[in-house]
N, C-alpha and C positions, 0 to 999 in steps of 0.2 A: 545978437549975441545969445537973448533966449533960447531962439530959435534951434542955433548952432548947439548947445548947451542940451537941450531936450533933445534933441536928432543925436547926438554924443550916448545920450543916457539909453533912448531906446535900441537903438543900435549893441550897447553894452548889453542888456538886457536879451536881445535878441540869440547875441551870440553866448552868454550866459545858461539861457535855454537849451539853446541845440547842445552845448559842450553836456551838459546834466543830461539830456536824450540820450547822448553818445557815448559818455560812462554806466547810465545806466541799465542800455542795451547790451553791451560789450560784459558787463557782470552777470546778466541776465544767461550770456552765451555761454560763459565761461561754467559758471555756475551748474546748467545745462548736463558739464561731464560730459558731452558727446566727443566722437574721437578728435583727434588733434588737427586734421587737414580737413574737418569739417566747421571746425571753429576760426581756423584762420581765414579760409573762404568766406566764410561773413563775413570775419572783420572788415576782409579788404573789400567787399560790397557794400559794407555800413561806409567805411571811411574815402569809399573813390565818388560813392554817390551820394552825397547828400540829402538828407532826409528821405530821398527815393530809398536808399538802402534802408532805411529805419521799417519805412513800411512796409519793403519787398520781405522781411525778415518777419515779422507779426502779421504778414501775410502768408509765408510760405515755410516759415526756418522752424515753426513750432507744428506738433499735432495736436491743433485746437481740435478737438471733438464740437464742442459745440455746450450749452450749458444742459441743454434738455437731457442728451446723448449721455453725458456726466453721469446728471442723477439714474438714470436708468440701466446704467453699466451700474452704480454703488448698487443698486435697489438688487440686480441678477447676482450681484457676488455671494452672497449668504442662501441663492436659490440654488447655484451650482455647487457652492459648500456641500450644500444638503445633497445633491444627487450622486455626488463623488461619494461621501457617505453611504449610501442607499447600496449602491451597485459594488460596494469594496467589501459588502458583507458575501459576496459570492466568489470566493476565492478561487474554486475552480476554475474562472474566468482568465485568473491572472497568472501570473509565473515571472519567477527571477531565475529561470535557468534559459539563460541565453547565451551566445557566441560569447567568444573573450574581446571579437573588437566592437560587438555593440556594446559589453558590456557597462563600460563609463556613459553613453547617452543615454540607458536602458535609466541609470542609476541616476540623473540628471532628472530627466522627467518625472521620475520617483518625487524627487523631492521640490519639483516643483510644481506638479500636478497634483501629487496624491495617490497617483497609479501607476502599479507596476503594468509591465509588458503583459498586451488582450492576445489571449491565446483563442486558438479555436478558429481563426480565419482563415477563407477562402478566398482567394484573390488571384486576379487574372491583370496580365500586361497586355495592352492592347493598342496596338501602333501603327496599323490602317485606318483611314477616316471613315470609310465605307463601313469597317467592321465595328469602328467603336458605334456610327449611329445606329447601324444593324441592330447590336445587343440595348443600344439604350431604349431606342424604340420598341423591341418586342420585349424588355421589363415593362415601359410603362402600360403596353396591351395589355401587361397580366396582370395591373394592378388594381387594387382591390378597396385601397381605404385610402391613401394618401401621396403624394407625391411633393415634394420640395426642391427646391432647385433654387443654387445662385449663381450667376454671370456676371463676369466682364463684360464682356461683349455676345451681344446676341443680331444677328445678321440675315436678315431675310435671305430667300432664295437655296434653292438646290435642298440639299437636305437638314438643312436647317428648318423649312417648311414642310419637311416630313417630320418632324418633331413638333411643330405646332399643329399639324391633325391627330397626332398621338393625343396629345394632351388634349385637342378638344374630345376628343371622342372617347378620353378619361372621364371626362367631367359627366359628360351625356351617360357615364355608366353611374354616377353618384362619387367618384374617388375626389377627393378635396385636392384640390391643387393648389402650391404656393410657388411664386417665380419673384425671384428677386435681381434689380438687374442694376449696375452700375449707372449714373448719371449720365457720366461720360464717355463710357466705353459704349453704352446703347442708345445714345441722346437719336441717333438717326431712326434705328427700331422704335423707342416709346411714341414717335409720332407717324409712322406707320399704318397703314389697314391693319397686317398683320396682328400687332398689336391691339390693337378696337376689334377684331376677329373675336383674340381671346380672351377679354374682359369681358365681352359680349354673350359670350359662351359659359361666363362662370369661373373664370382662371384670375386668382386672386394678385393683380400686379403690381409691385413696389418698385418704384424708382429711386434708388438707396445714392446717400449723399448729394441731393441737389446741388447742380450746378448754378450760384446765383449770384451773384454780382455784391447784391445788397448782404449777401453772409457772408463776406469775407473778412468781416469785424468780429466773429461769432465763432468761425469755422472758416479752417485751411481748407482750403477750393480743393489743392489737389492729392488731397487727402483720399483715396479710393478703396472699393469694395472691388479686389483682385483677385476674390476666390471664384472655384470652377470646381460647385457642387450639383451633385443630385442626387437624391434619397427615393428610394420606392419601397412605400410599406415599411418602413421603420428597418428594413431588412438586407436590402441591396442599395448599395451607393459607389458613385464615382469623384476621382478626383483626379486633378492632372493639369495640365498645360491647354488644353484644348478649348476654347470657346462653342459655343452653340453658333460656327458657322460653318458654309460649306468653303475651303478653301480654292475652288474652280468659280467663288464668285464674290471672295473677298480679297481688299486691297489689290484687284490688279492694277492700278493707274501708279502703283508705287512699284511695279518693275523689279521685284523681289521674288516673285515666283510665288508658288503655292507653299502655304503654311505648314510646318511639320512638326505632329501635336505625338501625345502619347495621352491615355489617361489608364488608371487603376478601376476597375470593379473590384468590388467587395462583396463579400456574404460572411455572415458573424455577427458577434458582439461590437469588433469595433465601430458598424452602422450606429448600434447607440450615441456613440462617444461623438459620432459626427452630426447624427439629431441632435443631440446637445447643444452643438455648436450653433449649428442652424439657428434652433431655437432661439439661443442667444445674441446672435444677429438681429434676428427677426422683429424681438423687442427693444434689441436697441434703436431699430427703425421709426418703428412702427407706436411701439410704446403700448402695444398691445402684445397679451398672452399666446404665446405658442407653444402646446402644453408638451412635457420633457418624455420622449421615449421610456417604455419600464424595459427593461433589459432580459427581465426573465423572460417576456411575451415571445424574445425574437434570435435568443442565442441559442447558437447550434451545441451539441455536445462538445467539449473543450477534447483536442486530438493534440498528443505529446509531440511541442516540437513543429505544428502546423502553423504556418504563418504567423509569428509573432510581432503585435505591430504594434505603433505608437501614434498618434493623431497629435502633430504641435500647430496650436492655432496663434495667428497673431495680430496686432494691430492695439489701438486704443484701447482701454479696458481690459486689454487681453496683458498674462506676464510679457512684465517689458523685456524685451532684445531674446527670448526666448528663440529662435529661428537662429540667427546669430549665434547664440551658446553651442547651438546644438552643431553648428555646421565645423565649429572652429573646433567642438570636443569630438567629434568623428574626422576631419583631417589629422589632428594629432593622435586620435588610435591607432591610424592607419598604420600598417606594417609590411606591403607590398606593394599596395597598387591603388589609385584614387584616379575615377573618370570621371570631369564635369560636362555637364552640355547647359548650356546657356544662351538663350540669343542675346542678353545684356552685360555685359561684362564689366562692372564697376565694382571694384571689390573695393572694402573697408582696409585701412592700415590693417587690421589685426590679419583677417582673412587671407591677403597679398604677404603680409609676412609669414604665418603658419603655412599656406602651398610651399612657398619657397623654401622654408624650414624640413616640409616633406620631403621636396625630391633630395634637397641636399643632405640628408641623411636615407639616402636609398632607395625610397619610396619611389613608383614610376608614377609620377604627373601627369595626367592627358586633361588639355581641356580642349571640347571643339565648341567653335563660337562662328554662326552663319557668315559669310563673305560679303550677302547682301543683308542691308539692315533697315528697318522701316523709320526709322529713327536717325537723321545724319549725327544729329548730338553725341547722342550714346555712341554711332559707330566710330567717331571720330576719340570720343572721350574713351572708348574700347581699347582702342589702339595705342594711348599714351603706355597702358600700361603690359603692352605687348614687350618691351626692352628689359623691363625688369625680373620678368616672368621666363624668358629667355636666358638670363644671361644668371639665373638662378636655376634653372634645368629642368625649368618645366616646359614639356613636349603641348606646343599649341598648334589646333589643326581648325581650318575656316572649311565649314560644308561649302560646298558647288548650286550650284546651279536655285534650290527655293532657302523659302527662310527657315533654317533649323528653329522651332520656337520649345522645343522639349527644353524642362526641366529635370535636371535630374543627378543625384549622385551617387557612384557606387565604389564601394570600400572593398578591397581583399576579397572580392566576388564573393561576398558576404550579405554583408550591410548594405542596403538600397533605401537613399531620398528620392520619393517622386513627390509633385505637387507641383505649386504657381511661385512657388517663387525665385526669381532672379537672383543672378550675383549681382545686384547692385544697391545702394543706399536707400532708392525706394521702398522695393519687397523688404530689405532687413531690418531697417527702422521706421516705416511708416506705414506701408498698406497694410489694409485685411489680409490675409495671405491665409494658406493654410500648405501642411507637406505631409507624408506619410514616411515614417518610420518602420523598415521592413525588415526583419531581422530572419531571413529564410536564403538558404542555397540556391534552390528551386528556382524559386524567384530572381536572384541575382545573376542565375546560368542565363534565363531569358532574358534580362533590360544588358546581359553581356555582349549575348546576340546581336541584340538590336546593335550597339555602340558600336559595335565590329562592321555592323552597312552603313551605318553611317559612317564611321573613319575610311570607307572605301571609298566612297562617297567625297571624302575630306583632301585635302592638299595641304600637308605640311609646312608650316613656316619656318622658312630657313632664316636661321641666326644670319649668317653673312651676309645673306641677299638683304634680313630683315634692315642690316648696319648701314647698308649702300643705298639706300631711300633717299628720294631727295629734300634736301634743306626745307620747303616752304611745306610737305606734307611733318615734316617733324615741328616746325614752328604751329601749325592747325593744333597736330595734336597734343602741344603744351596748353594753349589757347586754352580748348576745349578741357583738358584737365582739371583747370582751373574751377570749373564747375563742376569735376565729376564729384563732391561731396553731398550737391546739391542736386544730380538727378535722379 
């Protein structure tokens, strides 16, 4: 009767416990504020699985930074204070005479930056792979005091290896090099020759966000470093969609064809704003000094009206949802035309609501989004939201034949976002990211170009054919739905 009696009690107690887990997980989420089909996908993982959901959740549902990474984002906030400071005394730099449809993100970053729109840039679109290593390579030949650079993914072979004898034979001139490269996206390269080449050499390498088992108590695993920089000489930089790999010798076992990248050069002042950034990475890593660009040393003469740009960075320690604001206050500027390219296509409620909001008051829609995806997940969780997108009037188009991986948005052949980041929950709420804000004609006549070989390139998705799909590929892509808040 004891026995029964105490087995009675602990049992009470047992489930006592888990119910107190489970309400105060479930407050924890709510609490959160994240959007609505992100909150209810927990719940239903907290409540289908059993303490596995509890932990799947304080393993993956939050962006733990980590405690060290913390203090070291407070300790940079009062350093960047100070540099926004420094460089807002040179007003020549800036300017608020901008287009009328940048003008609401122009005014957005204002006020959540500090800084108006960095006048005076020179910036080139560059959307062959040959040509962007071409220019990257003969920058860092001419460079002269320093070089930085962060990766996603860095990939042996083809000319990706022509950029590792750049850079050694940088170092052999005295130019300080810094290479920062994702856990996970480079985990094959860090154990490389390649890699022991350039450490060897004097090329300073950081493996940013360890991948590790034992810190996922500490620190969300898949928490990633998704930008795709490089700096030369405080003065020319790039940004974009593109890795430091050769596409003729990455991912072919995944049957998706060669990677199609774009990335941005820069010359100007807004190179500072992106050393900054760097910068501020760097120590968040590393937890050492990586002293801040001076702005006077490297900006060109400011030219009326030339390239006027915006640099939004984001991730942990960075303004929250910042990417996010900007993307949902430029579809609602829009007044004729909005082209997305994305190879991930998870949009947020808000994001899926405002497109749809666009075309149906006028606005012409295009998104194109690869046919083949390297990811089943994503391509399958892509496609739930193809019906909605469709039958709201937005024109969707799947590139042929390789993997579209370009980022990029472009407004009333005005306004142009290039950079790293996806339509999906990851880039807008979680990773490092970074995008450029391009507030030029010029510029937008060119990434128009490009859109127009790609849509040639594209096959139309037909509403009615889209309707007559069969039953078990529409039941996947509910499935797979189900998660799309979580990928």
């Amino acid at each position: 009767m004891q026995y029964t009696s105490f087995h009675a009690l602990v049992s009470s107690l047992i489930f006592l416990v888990y119910w107190l887990m489970i309400v105060a997980t479930t407050l924890r989420i709510v609490f959160k504020r994240r959007p609505t089909t992100y909150v209810i996908a927990w719940m239903l993982v907290i409540y289908i699985l059993p303490i596995v959901g509890i932990i799947l959740y304080f393993s993956l549902g939050e962006a733990h930074l980590g405690q060290q990474r913390v203090k070291r984002a407070q300790k940079m906030r009062p350093i960047i204070a100070n540099f926004i400071n420094r460089i807002s005394i040179f007003p020549d730099i800036f300017t608020t005479q901008v287009s009328q449809v940048s003008k609401p993100i122009f005014q957005l970053c204002k006020h959540q930056t500090g800084l108006d729109g960095i006048n005076g840039n020179h910036i080139e679109l560059l959307s062959d792979t040959d040509t962007i290593f071409d220019h990257l390579i003969e920058d860092i030949n001419q460079a002269t005091s320093n070089i930085e650079m962060v990766f996603y993914i860095w990939n042996e072979g083809g000319r990706a290896d022509d950029v590792e004898k750049a850079l050694i034979e940088a170092t052999k001139r005295g130019v300080t090099c810094h290479l920062m490269v994702d856990s996970a996206g480079s985990r094959h390269f860090l154990r490389t020759n390649a890699s022991k080449r350039m450490r060897e050499a004097g090329i300073i390498i950081i493996e940013a966000l360890k991948v590790n088992l034992l810190r996922f108590m500490f620190r969300r695993l898949d928490l990633r470093q998704h930008r795709k920089v490089a700096i030369i000489d405080n003065y020319i930089s790039y940004t974009g969609s593109m890795n430091i790999v050769d596409p003729r010798f990455f991912k072919q076992n995944k049957h998706v064809g060669e990677w199609v990248d774009i990335m941005v050069r820069m010359r100007g002042p807004v190179t500072t704003l992106m050393g900054a950034i760097y910068a501020s990475d760097w120590e968040l890593e590393t937890g050492t000094d990586l002293a801040l660009p001076q702005i006077t040393d490297f900006a060109e003469p400011p030219e009326e009206k030339k390239h006027i740009m915006q640099l939004i960075a984001s991730g942990p320690g960075y303004t929250e949802n910042m990417i996010h604001q900007v993307l949902l206050t430029a579809i609602y500027a829009a007044q004729k035309q909005i082209i997305f390219t994305t190879p991930y296509l998870v949009p947020s409620d808000d994001i899926l609501h405002a497109v749809c909001t666009a075309a149906q008051r006028g606005v012409e829609v295009i998104i194109i989004v690869p046919k083949k995806n390297d990811s089943l997940m994503v391509k399958w969780a892509s496609r739930a939201f193809f019906s909605e997108l469709l039958e709201g009037g937005v024109k969707l188009y799947q590139y042929n034949d390789n993997l579209l991986h370009t980022k990029s948005v472009l407004i009333d052949n005005q306004l142009s976002l290039v950079g790293t980041v996806n339509l999906d929950m990851r880039s807008l709420w979680l990773n490092f990211e970074i995008t450029t804000v391009i507030d030029d004609a010029e510029f937008a006549q060119s990434l128009f170009s490009l859109l127009q070989k790609y849509l040639a390139q594209s096959e139309k998705v037909n509403d009615k054919i889209w309707k007559q799909r069969p039953i078990w590929q529409r039941i996947v892509e509910r499935l797979f739905y189900f998660f799309a808040p979580l990928l």
